[in-house]
MARLODREN-268784 format. One record per residue: x, y, z of N, C-alpha, C in turn; residue in three letters; residue number from 1. Coordinates in steps of 0.001 Angstrom, whole numbers, plus 500000, padded with zeros to 6 digits. Layout:
MARLODREN-268784
<vogu><n_c1>X</n_c1><n_c2>Y</n_c2><n_c3>Z</n_c3><ca_c1>X</ca_c1><ca_c2>Y</ca_c2><ca_c3>Z</ca_c3><c_c1>X</c_c1><c_c2>Y</c_c2><c_c3>Z</c_c3><code>ALA</code><pos>NUM</pos></vogu>
...
END
This chain:
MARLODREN-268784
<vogu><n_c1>487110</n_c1><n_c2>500488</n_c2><n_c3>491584</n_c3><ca_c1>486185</ca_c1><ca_c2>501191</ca_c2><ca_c3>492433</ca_c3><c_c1>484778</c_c1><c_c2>500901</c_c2><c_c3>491940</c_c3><code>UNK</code><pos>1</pos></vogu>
<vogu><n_c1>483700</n_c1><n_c2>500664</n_c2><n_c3>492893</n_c3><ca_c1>482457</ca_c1><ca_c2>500288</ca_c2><ca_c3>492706</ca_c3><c_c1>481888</c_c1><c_c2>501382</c_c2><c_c3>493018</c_c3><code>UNK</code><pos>2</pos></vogu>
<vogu><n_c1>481174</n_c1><n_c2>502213</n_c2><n_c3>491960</n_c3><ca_c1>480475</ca_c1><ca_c2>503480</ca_c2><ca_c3>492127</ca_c3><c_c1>479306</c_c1><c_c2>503151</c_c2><c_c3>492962</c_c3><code>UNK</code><pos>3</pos></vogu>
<vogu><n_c1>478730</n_c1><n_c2>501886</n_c2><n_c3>492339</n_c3><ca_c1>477094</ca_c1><ca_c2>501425</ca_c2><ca_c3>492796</ca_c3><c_c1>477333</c_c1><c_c2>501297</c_c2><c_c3>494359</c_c3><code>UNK</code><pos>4</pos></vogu>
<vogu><n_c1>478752</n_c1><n_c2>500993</n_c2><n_c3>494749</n_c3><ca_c1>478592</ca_c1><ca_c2>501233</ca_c2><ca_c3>496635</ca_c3><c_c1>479166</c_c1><c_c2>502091</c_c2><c_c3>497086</c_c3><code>UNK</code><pos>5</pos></vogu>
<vogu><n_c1>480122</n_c1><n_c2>503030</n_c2><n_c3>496753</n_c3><ca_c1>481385</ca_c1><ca_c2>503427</ca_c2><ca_c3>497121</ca_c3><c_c1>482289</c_c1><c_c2>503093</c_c2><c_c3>497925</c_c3><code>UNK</code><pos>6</pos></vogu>
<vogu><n_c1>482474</n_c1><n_c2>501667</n_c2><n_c3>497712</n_c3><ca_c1>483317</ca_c1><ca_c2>500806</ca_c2><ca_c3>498495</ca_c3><c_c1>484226</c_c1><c_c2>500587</c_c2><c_c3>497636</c_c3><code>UNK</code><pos>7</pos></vogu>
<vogu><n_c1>485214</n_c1><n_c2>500356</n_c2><n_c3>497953</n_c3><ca_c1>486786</ca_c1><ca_c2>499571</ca_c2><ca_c3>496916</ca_c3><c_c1>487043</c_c1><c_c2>498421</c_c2><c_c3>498341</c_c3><code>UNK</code><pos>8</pos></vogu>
<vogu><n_c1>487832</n_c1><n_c2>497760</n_c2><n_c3>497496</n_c3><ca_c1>488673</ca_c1><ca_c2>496841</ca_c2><ca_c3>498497</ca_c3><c_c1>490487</c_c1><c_c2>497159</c_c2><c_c3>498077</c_c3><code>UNK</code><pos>9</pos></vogu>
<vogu><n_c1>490941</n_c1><n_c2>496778</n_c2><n_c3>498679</n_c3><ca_c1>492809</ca_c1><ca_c2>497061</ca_c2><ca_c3>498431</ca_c3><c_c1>493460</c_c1><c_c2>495518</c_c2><c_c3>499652</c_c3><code>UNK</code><pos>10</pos></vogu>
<vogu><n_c1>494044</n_c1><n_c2>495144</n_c2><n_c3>499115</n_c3><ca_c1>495154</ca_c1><ca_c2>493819</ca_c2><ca_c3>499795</ca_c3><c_c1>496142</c_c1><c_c2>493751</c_c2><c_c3>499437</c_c3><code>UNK</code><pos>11</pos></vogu>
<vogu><n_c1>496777</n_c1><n_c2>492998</n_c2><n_c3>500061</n_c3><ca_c1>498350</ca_c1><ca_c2>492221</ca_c2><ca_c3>499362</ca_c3><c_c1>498941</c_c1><c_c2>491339</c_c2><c_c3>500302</c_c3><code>UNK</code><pos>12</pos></vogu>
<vogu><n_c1>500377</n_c1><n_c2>491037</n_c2><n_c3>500145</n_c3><ca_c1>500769</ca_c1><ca_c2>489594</ca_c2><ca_c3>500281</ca_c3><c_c1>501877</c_c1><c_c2>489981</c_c2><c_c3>500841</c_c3><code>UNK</code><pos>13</pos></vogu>
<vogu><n_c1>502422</n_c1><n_c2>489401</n_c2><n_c3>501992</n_c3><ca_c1>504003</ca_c1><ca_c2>489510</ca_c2><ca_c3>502442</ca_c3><c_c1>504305</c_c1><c_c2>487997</c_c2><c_c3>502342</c_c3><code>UNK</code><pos>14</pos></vogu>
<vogu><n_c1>505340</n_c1><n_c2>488269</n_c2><n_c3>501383</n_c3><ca_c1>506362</ca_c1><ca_c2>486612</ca_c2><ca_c3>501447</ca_c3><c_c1>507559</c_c1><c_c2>487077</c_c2><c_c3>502018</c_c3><code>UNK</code><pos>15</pos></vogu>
<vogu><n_c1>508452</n_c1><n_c2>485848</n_c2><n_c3>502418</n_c3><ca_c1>509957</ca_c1><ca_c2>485236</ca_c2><ca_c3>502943</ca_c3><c_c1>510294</c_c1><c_c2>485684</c_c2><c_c3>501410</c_c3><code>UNK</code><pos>16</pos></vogu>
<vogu><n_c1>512018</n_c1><n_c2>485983</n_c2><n_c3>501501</n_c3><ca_c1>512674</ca_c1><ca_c2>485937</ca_c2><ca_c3>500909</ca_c3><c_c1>512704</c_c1><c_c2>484474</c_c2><c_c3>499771</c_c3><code>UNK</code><pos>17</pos></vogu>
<vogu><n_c1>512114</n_c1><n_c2>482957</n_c2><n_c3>499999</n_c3><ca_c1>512090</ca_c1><ca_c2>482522</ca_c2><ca_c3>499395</ca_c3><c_c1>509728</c_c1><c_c2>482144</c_c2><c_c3>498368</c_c3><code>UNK</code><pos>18</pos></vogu>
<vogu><n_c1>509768</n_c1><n_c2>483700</n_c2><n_c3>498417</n_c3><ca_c1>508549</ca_c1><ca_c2>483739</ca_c2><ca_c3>497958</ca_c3><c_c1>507443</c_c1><c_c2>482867</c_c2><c_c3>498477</c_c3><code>UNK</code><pos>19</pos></vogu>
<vogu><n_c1>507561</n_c1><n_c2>482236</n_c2><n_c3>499412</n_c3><ca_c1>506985</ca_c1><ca_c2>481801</ca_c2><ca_c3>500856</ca_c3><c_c1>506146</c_c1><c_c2>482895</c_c2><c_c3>501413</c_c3><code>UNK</code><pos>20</pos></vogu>
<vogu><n_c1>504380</n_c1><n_c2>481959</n_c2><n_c3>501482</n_c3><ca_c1>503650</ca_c1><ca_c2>482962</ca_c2><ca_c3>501814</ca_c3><c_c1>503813</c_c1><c_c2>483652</c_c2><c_c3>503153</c_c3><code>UNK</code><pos>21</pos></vogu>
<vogu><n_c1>503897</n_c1><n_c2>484310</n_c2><n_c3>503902</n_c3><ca_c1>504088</ca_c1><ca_c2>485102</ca_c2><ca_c3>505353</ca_c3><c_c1>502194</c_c1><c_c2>485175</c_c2><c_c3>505885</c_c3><code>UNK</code><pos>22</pos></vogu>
<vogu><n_c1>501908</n_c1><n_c2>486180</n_c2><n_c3>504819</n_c3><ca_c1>500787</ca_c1><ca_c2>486579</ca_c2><ca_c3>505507</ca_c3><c_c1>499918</c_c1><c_c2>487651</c_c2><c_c3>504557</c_c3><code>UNK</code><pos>23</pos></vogu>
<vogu><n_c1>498592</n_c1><n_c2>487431</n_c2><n_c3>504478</n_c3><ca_c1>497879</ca_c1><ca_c2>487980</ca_c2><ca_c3>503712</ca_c3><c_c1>497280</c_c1><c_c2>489039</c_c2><c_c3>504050</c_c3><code>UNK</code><pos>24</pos></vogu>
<vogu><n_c1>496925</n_c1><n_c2>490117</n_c2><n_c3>503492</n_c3><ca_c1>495978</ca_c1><ca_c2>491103</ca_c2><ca_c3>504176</ca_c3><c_c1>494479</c_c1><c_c2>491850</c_c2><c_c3>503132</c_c3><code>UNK</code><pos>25</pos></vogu>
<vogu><n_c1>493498</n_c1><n_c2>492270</n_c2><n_c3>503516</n_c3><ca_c1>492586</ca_c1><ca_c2>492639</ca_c2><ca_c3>502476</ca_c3><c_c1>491789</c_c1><c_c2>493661</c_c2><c_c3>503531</c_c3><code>UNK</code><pos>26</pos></vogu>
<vogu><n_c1>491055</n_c1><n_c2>494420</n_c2><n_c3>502830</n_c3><ca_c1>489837</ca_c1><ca_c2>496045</ca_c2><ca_c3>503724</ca_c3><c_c1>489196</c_c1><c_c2>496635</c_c2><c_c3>502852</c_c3><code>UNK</code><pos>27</pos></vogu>
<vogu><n_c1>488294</n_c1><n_c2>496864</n_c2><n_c3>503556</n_c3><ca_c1>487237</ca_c1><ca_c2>497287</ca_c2><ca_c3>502425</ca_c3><c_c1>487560</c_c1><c_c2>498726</c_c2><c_c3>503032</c_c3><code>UNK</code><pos>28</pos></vogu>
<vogu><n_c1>487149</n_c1><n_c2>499581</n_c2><n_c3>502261</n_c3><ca_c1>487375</ca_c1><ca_c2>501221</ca_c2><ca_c3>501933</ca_c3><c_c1>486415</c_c1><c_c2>501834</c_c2><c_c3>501659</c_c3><code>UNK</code><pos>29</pos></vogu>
<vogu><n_c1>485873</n_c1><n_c2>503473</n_c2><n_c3>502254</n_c3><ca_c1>485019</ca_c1><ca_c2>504084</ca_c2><ca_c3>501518</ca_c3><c_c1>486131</c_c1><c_c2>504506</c_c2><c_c3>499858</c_c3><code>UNK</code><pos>30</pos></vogu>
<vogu><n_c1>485058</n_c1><n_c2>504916</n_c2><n_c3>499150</n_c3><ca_c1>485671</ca_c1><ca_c2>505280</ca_c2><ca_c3>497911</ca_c3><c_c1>486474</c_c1><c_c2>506205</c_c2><c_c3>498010</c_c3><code>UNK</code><pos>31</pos></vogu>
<vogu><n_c1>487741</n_c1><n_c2>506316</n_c2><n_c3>497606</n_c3><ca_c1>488529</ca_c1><ca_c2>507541</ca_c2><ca_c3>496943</ca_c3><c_c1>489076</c_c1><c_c2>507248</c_c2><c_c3>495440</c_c3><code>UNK</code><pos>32</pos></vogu>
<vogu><n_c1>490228</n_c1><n_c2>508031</n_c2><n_c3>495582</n_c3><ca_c1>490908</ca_c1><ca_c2>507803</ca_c2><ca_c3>494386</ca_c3><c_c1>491744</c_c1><c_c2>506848</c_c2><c_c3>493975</c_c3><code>UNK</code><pos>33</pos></vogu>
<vogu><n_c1>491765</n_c1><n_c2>506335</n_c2><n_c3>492655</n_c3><ca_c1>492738</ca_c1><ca_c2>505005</ca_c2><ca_c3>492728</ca_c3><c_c1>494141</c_c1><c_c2>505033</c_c2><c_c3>493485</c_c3><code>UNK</code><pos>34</pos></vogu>
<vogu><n_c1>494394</n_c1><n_c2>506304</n_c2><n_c3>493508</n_c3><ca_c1>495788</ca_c1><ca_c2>506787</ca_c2><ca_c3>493802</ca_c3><c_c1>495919</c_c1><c_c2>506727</c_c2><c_c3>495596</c_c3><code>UNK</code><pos>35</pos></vogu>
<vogu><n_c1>495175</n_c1><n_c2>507312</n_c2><n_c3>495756</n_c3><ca_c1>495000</ca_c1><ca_c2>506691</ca_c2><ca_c3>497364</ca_c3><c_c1>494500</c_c1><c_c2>505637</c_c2><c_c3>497727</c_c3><code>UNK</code><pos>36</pos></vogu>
<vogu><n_c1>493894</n_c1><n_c2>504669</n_c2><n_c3>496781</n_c3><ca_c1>493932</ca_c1><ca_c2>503310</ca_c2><ca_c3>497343</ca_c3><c_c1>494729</c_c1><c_c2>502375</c_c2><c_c3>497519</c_c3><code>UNK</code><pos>37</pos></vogu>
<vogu><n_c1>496262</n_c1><n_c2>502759</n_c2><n_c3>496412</n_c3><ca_c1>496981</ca_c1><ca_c2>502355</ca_c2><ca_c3>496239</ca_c3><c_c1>497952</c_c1><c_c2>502711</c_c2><c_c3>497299</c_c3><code>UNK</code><pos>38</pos></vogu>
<vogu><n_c1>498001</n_c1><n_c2>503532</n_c2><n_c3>497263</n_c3><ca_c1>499129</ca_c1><ca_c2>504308</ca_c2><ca_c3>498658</ca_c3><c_c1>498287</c_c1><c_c2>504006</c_c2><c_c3>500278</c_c3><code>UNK</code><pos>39</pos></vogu>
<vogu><n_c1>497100</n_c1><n_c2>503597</n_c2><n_c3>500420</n_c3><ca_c1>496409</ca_c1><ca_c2>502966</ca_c2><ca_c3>501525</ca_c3><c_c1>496814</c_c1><c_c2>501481</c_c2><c_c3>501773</c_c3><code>UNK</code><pos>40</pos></vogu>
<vogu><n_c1>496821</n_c1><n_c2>500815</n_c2><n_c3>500636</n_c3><ca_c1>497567</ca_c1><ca_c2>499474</ca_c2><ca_c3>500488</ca_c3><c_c1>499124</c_c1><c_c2>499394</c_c2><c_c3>500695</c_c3><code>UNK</code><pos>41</pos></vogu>
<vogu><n_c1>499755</n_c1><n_c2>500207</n_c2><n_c3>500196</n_c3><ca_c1>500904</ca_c1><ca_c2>500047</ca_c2><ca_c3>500588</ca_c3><c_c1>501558</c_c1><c_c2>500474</c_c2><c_c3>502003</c_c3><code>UNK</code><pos>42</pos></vogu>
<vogu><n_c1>500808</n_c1><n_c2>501496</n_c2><n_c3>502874</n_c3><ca_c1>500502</ca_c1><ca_c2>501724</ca_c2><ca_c3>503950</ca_c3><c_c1>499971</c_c1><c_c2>500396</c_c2><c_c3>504647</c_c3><code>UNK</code><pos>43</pos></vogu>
<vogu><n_c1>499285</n_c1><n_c2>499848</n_c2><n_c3>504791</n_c3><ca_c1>498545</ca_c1><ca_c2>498902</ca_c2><ca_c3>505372</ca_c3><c_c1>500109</c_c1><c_c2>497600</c_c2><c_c3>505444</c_c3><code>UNK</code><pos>44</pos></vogu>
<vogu><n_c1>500666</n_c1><n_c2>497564</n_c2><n_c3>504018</n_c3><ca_c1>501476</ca_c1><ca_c2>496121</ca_c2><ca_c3>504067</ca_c3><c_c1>503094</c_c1><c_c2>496419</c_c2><c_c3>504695</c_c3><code>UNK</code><pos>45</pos></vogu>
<vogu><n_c1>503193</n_c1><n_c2>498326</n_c2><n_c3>504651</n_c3><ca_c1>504517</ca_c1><ca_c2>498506</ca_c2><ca_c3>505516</ca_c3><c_c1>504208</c_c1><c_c2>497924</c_c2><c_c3>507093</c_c3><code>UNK</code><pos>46</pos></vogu>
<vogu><n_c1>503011</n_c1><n_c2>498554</n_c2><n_c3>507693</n_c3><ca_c1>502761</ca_c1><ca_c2>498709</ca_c2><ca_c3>508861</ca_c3><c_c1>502685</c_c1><c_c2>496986</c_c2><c_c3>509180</c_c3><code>UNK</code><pos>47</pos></vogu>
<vogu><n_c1>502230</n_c1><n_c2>496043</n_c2><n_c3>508932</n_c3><ca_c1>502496</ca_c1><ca_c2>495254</ca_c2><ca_c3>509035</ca_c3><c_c1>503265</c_c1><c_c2>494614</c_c2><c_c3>508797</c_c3><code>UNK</code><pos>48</pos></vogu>
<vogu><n_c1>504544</n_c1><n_c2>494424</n_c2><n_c3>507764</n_c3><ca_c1>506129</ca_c1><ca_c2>494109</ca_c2><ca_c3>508088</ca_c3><c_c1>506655</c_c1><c_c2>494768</c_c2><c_c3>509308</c_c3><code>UNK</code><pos>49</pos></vogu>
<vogu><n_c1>506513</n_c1><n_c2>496241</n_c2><n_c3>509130</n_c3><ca_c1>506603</ca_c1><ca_c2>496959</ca_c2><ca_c3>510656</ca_c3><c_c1>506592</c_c1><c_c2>496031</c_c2><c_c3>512324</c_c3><code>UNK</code><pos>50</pos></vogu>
<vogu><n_c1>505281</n_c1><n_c2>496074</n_c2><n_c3>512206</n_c3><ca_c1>504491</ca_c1><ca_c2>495266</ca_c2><ca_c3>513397</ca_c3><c_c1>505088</c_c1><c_c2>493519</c_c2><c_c3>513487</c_c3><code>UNK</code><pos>51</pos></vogu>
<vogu><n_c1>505746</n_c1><n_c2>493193</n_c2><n_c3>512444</n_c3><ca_c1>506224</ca_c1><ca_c2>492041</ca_c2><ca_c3>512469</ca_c3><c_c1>507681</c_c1><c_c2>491889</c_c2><c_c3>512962</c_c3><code>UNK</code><pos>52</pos></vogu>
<vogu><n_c1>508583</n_c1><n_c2>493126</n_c2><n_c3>512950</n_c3><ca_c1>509991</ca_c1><ca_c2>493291</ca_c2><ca_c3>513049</ca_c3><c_c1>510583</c_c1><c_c2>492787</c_c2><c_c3>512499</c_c3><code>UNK</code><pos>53</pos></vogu>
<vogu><n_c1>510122</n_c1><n_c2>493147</n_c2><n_c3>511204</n_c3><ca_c1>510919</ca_c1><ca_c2>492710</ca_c2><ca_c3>509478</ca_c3><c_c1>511675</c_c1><c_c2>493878</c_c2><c_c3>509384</c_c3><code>UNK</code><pos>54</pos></vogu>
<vogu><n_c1>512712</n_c1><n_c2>493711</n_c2><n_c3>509572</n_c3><ca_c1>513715</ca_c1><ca_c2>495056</ca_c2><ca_c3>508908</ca_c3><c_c1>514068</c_c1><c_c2>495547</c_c2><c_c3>507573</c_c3><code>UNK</code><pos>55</pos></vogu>
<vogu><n_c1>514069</n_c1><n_c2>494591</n_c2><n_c3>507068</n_c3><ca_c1>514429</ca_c1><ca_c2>495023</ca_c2><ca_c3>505190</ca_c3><c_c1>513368</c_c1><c_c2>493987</c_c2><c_c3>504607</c_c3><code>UNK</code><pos>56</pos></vogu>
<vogu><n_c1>512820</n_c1><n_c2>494605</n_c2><n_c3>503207</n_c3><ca_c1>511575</ca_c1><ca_c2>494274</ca_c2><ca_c3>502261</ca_c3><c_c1>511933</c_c1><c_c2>494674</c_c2><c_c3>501222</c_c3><code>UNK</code><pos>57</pos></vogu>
<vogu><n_c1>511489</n_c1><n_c2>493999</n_c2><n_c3>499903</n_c3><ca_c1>510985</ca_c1><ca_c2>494384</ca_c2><ca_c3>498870</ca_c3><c_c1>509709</c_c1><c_c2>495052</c_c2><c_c3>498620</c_c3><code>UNK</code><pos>58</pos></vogu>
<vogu><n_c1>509756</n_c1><n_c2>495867</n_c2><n_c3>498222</n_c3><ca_c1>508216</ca_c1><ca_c2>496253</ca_c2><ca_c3>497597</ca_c3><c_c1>507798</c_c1><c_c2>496265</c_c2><c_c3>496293</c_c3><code>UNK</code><pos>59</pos></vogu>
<vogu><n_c1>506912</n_c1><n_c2>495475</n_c2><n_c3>495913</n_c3><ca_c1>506392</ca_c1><ca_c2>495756</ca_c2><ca_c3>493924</ca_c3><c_c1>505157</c_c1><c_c2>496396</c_c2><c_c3>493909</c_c3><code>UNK</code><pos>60</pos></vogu>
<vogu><n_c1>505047</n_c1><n_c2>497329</n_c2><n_c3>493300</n_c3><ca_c1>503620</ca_c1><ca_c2>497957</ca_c2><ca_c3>493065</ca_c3><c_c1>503363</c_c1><c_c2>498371</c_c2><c_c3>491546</c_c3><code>UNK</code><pos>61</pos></vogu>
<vogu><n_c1>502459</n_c1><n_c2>498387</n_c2><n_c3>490781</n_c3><ca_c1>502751</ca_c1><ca_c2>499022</ca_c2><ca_c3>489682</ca_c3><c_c1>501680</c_c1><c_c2>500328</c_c2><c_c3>489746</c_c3><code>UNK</code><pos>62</pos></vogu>
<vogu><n_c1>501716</n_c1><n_c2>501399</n_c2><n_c3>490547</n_c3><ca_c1>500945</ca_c1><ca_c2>502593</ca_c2><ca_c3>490180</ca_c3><c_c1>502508</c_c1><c_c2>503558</c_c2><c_c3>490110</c_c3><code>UNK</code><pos>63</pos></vogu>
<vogu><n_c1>502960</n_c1><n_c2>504003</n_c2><n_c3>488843</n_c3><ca_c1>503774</ca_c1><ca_c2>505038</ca_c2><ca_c3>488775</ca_c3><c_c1>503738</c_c1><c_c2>505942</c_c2><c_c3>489372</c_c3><code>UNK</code><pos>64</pos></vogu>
<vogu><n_c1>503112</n_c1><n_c2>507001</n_c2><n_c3>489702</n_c3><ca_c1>502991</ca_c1><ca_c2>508193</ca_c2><ca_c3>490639</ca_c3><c_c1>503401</c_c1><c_c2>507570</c_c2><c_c3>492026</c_c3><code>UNK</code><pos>65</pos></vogu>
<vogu><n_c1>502657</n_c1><n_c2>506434</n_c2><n_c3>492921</n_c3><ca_c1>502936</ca_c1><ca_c2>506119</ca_c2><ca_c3>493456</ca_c3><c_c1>504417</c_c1><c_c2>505878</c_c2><c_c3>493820</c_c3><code>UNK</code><pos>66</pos></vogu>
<vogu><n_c1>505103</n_c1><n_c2>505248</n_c2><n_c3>492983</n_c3><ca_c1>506527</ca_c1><ca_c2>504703</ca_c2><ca_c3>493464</ca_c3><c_c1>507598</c_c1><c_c2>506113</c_c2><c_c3>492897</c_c3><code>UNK</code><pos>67</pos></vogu>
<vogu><n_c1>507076</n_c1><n_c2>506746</n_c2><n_c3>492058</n_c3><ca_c1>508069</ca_c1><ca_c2>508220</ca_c2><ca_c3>491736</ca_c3><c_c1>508092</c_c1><c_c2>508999</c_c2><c_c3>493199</c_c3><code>UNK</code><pos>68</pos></vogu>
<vogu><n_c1>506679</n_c1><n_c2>509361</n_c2><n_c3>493931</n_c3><ca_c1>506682</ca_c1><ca_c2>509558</ca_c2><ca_c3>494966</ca_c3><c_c1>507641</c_c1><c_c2>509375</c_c2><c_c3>495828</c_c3><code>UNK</code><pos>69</pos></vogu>
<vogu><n_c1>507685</n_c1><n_c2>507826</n_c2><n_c3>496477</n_c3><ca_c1>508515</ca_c1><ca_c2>507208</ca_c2><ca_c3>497455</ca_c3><c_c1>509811</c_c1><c_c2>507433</c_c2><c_c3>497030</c_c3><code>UNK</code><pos>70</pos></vogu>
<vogu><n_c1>510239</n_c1><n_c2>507451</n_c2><n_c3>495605</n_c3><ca_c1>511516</ca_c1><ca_c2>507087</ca_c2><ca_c3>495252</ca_c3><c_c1>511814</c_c1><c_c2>508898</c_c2><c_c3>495276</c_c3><code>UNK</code><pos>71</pos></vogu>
<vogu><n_c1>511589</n_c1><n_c2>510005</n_c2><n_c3>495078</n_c3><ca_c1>511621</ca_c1><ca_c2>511485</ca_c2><ca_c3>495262</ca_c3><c_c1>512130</c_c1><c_c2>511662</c_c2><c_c3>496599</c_c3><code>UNK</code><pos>72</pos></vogu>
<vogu><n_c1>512952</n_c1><n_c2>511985</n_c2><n_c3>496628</n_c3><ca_c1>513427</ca_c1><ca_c2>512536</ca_c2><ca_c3>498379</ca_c3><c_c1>512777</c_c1><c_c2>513794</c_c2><c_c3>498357</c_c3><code>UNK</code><pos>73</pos></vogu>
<vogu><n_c1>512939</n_c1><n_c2>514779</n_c2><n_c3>497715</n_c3><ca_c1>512104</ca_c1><ca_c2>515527</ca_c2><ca_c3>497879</ca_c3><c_c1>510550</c_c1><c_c2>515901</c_c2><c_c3>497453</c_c3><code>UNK</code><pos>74</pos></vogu>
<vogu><n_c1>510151</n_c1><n_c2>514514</n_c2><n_c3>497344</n_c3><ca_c1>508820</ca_c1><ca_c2>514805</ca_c2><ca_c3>496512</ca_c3><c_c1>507516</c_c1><c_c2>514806</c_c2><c_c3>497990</c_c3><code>UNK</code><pos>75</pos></vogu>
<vogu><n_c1>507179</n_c1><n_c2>515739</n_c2><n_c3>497797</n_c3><ca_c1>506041</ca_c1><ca_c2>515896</ca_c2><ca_c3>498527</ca_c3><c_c1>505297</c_c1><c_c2>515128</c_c2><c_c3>499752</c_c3><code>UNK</code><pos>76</pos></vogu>
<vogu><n_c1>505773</n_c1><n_c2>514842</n_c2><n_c3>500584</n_c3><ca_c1>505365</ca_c1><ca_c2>514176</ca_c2><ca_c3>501837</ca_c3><c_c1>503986</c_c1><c_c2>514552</c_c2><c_c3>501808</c_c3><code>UNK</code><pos>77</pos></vogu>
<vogu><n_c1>503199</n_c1><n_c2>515378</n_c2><n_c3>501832</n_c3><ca_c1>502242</ca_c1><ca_c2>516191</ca_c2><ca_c3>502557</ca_c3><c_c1>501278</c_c1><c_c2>515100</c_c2><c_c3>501311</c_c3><code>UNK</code><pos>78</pos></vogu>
<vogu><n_c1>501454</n_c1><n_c2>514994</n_c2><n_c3>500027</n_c3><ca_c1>501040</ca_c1><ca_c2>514572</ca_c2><ca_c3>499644</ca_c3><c_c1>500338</c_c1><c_c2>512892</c_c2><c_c3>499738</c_c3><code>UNK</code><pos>79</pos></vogu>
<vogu><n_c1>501603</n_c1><n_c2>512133</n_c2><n_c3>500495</n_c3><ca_c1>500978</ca_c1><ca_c2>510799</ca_c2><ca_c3>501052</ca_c3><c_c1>500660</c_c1><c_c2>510860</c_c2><c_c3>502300</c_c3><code>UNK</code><pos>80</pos></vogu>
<vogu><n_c1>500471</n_c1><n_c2>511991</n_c2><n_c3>503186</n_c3><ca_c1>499900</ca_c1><ca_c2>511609</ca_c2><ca_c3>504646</ca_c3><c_c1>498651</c_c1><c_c2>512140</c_c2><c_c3>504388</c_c3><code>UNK</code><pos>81</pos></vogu>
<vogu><n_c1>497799</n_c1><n_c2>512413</n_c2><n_c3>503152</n_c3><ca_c1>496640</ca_c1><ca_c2>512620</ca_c2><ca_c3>502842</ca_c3><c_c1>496002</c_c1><c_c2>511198</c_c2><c_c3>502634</c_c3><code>UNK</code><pos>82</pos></vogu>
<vogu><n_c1>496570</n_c1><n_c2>509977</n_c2><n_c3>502703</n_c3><ca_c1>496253</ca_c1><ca_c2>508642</ca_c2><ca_c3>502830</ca_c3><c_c1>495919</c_c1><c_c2>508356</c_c2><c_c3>504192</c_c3><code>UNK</code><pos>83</pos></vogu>
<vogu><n_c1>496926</n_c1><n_c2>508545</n_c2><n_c3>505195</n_c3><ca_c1>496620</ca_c1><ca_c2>508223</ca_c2><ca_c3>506517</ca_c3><c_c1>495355</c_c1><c_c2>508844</c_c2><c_c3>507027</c_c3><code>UNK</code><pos>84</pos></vogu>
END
């Protein structure tokens, strides 16, 4: 995060099963928290497998909270639609 603008940027990468690039994505952001930039990014790269009619994905991320989240069935929804 760049205090001097309060801009961040967040991207990532969809490959083929044989790590074959698919398609790239990148956005610039007002500032928040790392934690929601991270969960904005991963938002951004579902919706586009989504929009592609990719049915099954891998996902790698390394923000812990983040993936305890997703992986929690009962962990707090309310908490990641504060991203959207």
């Amino acid at each position: 995060m760049n205090n001097a603008t309060d801009f961040l940027a967040i991207g990532g990468v969809v490959r083929d099963s044989k790590a074959e690039w698919i398609i790239g994505y990148a956005q610039r952001l007002k500032a928040t928290s790392v934690f929601q930039a991270e969960a904005r990014a991963f938002l951004e790269g579902l919706q586009i497998v989504w929009n592609m009619g990719l049915c099954r994905m891998v996902a790698e991320r390394d923000n812990a909270l983040l993936i305890k989240l997703l992986r929690d069935k009962h962990g707090g929804a309310s908490n990641i639609t504060e991203v959207q």
